[in-house]
matplotlib code that plots the C-alpha trace (Angstrom):
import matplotlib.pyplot as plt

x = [20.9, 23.4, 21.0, 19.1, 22.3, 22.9, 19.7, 19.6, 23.2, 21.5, 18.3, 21.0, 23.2, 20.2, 18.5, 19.5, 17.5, 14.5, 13.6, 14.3, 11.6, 9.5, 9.8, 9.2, 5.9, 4.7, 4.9, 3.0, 0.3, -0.3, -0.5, -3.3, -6.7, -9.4, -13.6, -16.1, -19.8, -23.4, -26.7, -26.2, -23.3, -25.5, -22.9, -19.1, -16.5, -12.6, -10.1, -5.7, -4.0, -3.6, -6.5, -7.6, -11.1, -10.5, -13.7, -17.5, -19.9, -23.7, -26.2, -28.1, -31.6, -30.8, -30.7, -34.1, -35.9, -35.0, -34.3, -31.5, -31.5, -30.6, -28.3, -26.5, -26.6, -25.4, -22.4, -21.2, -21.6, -19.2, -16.5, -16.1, -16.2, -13.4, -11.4, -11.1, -9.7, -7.7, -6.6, -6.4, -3.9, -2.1, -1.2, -0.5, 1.9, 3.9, 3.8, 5.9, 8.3, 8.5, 8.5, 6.1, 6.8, 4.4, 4.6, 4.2, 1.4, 0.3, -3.0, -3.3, -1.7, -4.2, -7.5, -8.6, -9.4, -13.1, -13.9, -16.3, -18.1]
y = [17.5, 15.2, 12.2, 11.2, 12.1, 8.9, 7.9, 11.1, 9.8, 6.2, 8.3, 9.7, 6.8, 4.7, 7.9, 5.9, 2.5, 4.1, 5.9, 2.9, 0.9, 4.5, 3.5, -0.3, 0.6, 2.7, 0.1, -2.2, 0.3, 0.2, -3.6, -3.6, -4.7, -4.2, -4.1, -2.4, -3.6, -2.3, -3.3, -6.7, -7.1, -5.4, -3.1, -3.8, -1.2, -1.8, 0.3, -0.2, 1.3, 4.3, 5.2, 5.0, 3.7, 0.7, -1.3, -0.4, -3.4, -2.9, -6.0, -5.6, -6.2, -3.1, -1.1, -2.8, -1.5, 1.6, 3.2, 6.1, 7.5, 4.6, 3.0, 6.4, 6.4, 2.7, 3.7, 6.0, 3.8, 0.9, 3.1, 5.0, 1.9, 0.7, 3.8, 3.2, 0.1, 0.8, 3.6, 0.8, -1.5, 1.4, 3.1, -0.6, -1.2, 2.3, 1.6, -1.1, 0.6, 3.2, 0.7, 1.8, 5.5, 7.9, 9.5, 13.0, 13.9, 10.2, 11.3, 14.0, 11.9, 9.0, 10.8, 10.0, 6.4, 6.7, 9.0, 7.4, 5.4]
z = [16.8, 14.9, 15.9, 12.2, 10.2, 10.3, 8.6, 6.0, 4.9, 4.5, 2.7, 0.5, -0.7, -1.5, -3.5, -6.7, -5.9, -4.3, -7.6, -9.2, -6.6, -7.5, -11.1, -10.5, -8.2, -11.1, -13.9, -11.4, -10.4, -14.5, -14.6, -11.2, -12.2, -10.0, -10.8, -9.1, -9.2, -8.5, -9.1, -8.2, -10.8, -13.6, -13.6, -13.5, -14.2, -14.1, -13.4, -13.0, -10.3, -12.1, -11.6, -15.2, -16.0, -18.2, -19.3, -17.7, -18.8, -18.5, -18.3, -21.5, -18.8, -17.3, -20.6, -21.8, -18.4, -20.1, -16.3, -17.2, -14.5, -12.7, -15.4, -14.4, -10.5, -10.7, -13.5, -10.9, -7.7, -9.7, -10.9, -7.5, -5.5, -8.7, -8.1, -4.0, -4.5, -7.2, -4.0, -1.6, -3.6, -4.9, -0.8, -0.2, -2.5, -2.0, 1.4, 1.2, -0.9, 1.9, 4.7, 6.4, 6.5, 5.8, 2.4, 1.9, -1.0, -1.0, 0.2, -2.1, -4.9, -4.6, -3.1, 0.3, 0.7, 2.7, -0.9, -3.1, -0.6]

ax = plt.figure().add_subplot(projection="3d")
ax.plot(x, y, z, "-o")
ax.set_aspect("equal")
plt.show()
């Protein structure tokens, strides 16, 4: 019963620095750059690991074809593949703040990572 007292006590006196690695892991999730790309790199979107869409470049070729509909479909295909690795480095690097242990709401928090495929 008294078995992971131990490690709650442990859990407890090092609340103070694991916010502050919380706090750290956010400011870097802000600073991650990652890009996206379909259409053979006609399209390129960026995203941080926020998962805030940051830039979305569009080969001026594509535009002149004059294809909407597939300017659109492609748009959407290089910011989701933008956002799941945005999701990707973003689990990563919490991880390693919880070493290894699984975080409840991280899922949740950061969308599934097969979503967007």
């Amino acid at each position: 019963m008294f078995g992971n007292m131990g490690q709650l006590l442990d859990m407890m006196k090092n609340a103070g620095a694991l916010k502050q690695s919380v706090r750290d892991a956010a400011e870097a999730l802000a600073k991650v750059r990652v890009e996206g790309t379909s259409g053979g790199g006609a399209i390129v979107a960026g995203v941080n690991g926020r998962m805030e869409l940051l830039s979305i470049r569009i080969d001026p070729k594509l535009i002149a074809e004059g294809d909407l509909e597939l300017v659109e479909d492609l748009i959407v295909a290089a910011v989701n593949q933008a956002l799941l690795k945005a999701r990707e480095e973003a689990a990563a690097s919490l991880s390693k703040i919880a070493g290894g242990l699984p975080i409840p709401g991280l899922e949740e928090l950061l969308g599934p990572a097969g979503k967007g495929d």
